[in-house]
C-alpha positions, 0 to 999 in steps of 0.5 A: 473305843468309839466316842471317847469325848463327851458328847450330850446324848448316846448316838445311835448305832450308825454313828458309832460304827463311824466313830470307832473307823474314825478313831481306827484310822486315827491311833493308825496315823498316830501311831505311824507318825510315832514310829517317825518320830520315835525310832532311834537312827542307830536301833538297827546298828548300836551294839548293847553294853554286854553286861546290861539287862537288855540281852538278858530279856532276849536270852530269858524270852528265848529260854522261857518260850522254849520251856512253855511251847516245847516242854524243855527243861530249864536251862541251867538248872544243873548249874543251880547251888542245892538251895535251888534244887529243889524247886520247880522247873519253873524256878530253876536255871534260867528262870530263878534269875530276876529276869525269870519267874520274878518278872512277868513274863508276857512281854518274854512271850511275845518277844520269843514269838518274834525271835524264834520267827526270825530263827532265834531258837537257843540261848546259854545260861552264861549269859546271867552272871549269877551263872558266871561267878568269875568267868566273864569272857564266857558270858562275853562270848554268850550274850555277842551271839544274841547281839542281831537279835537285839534290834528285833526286841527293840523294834517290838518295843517301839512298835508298843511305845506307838500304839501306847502313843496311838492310845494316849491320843485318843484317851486325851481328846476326852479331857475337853469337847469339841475342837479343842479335845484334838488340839489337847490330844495333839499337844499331850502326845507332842509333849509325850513323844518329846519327852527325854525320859520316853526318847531315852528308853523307847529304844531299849529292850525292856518291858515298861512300854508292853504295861503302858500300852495296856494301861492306856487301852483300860484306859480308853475302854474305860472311857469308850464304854461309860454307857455301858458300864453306866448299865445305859445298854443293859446288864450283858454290856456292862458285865462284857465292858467289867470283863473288858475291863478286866482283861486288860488290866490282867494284860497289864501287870503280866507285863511289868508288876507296876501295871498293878496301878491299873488294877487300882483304876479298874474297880474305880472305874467300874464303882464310878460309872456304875454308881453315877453318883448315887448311892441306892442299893439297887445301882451298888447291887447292879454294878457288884457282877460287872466288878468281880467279873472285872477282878476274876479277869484279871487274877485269871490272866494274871495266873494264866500267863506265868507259869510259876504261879500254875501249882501253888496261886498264892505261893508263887504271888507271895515268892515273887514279891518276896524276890522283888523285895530282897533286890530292890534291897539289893539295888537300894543297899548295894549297887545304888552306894556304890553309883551314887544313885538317889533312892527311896528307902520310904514313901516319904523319901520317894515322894521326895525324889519323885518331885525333885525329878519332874519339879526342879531337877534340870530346870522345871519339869524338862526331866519328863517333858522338856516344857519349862515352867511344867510344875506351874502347868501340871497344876493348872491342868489338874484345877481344869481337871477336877473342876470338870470331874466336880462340876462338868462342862459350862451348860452340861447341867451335870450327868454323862458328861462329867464321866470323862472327866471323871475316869480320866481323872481317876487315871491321873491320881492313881499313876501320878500318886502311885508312882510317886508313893512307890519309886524305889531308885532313881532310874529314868525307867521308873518314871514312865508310869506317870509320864502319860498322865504328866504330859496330859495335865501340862497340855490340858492348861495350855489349850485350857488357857488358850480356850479361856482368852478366846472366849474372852475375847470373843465376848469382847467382841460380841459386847 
């Protein structure tokens, strides 16, 4: 992770050992100051709404870590209506709940790993209403036995939304040189850490903070291992940094299905830096090895971390999206008419909504970051950006020190326009992919701005 800002020339190995305890002891000051900042007061005490999802998440990372560890059966099964008995034991019971072999299932791992180390073993199947039918005192008395477990998955996902904190600090200090590379790290993760969107949903147990901290660290290996990738430190450097790379990507959508915009970024990355910008075949030839090796990592971490995919691959892959596509028919037809909610039935309508909520809804961009005048910034930051990414620094005559610029930008367009093409309903939640990236063009203006009238006025009084 060491050198993640531009800098003329490769340093030697001394000072690149320096740079990543640097750069360690700075995500562990970030992230400290994160946690201050971000933990709710009440994350210990607030009491869930008993028939919201976040009990739900504890009971399945309960019932899930059981099934895996131990070899149980699952919970539930023999409650299942005959359409679903006949299929697997990883999906039926609990696990044929949209909170079960649909939805990915690291962050359920991870969760009963802390759960059943503060002696949380056992949970009902009454606690999903799919079970219940009409008996709700039931399900009342099943999920008011998880309620202390709550803060503990909480506090889990707090720690992830600190160290995705930790990591956007240092992947934004690429996006200038010098000085003025901190002052943006500083005011993107300043903006990040106010934002309403990322206040409003750190102290929820959910999974979308597990994908934005993976996506963050691809991010930053991306931008710390350019050399190798550029194959500037030899073939094993660039297939390691490909494999890397890959990895995390793979770590990213087993946490949530839209880390799948990761694994948009990774072939990017690699074909950009192992390219540089030529197009011989000798440079394409090279790259090829680091790119599936890339691809292979990730599908293998994919498949390695849920279970349901372990028989049938490609059946699980084609089931699970089938199950997403029927609720988000579900939200979008049903329960949205029902609470007013907006949603996006088309990419068009979600591009819509995705712009009236960071462009105008309650005044301009105070939605995501609480900056006014935000829209005005985000393409002020993305101008920077791309004229960086296109041209390089003033006197950087081209070369490595484009390559920051490059990969962050790629990042940018890739959460941005993804996000945008494919948010479903308008649930603040939905958001967060982009929220990284919006609240990095935004500080990219500002101190683009301020390097800007500096100059000019250092000129002035030079002249």
């Amino acid at each position: 992770m060491a050198d993640l800002h531009p800098s003329p020339e490769p340093r030697p190995r001394s000072s690149r050992w320096l740079a990543a305890l640097r750069d360690l002891g700075v995500a562990a000051l970030v992230f400290a100051v994160a946690w201050w900042l971000l933990a709710p007061a009440d994350i210990g005490r607030r009491e869930e709404d008993l028939y919201g999802d976040e009990t739900c998440w504890v009971a399945i990372s309960i019932l899930h870590t059981d099934q895996l560890v131990h070899g149980t059966p699952p919970v539930g099964a023999e409650l299942d209506p005959p359409r679903w008995q006949g299929g697997g034991r990883w999906a039926r019971g609990a696990q044929r709940t949209a909170f079960g072999y649909p939805s990915p299932c690291l962050p359920k791992l991870i969760w009963g790993a802390a759960l059943a180390e503060q002696g949380f073993h056992e949970a009902s199947p009454y606690v999903f209403t799919v079970f219940l039918q009409h008996d709700l005192e039931t399900g009342r008395a099943a999920r008011e036995l998880l309620q202390p477990a709550l803060p503990i998955a909480r506090r889990v996902v707090l720690a992830f939304a600190c160290a995705a904190t930790a990591l956007l600090f240092l992947v934004s200090r690429a996006a200038l040189p010098g000085a003025w590379g901190w002052l943006v790290a500083t005011l993107t993760c300043a903006l990040w850490c106010a934002s309403p969107i990322v206040r409003g949903t750190v102290g929820d147990a959910r999974t979308d903070f597990f994908m934005l901290a993976f996506a963050l660290g691809a991010l930053a290996l991306a931008l710390g291992a350019r050399d190798a990738l550029a194959g500037r430190r030899g073939e094993p450097a660039r297939w390691l940094a490909g494999l890397g790379l890959g990895l995390l990507a793979g770590l990213a959508v087993s946490s949530k299905l839209d880390g799948g915009l990761v694994l948009v970024c990774v072939p990017l990355w690699v074909l950009l830096l192992g390219l540089g910008g030529g197009r011989e075949k000798g440079r394409l030839r090279a790259t090829l090895p680091a790119l599936l090796l890339a691809g292979a990592a990730a599908c293998g971490v994919f498949w390695a971390l849920n279970p349901r995919l372990w028989a049938e691959p490609i059946g699980g892959v084609v089931d699970i999206l089938a199950r997403w596509h029927d609720l988000f028919d579900v939200f979008q037809h049903d329960w949205a008419v029902r609470s007013g909610t907006a949603v996006g039935g088309t990419p068009a309508e979600s591009v819509a909504l995705f712009l009236d909520r960071t462009l105008h809804r309650d005044e301009p961009w105070r939605a995501l970051t609480g900056l006014p005048g935000g829209g005005v910034l985000l393409l002020g930051g993305l101008g920077v950006l791309v004229l960086r990414a296109a041209v390089g620094a003033p006197g950087a005559g081209g070369g490595p020190r484009d390559e920051p610029a490059r990969v962050l930008l790629v990042f940018v367009l890739v959460l941005v326009v993804g996000s945008a093409l494919w948010l479903p309903i308008d649930w603040p939640r939905y958001y967060l992919p982009a929220a990284p990236a919006l609240a990095l063009l935004q500080a990219l203006a500002l101190v683009a701005l301020l390097r800007g009238v500096t100059e000019l006025v250092r000129r002035r009084r030079a002249a």
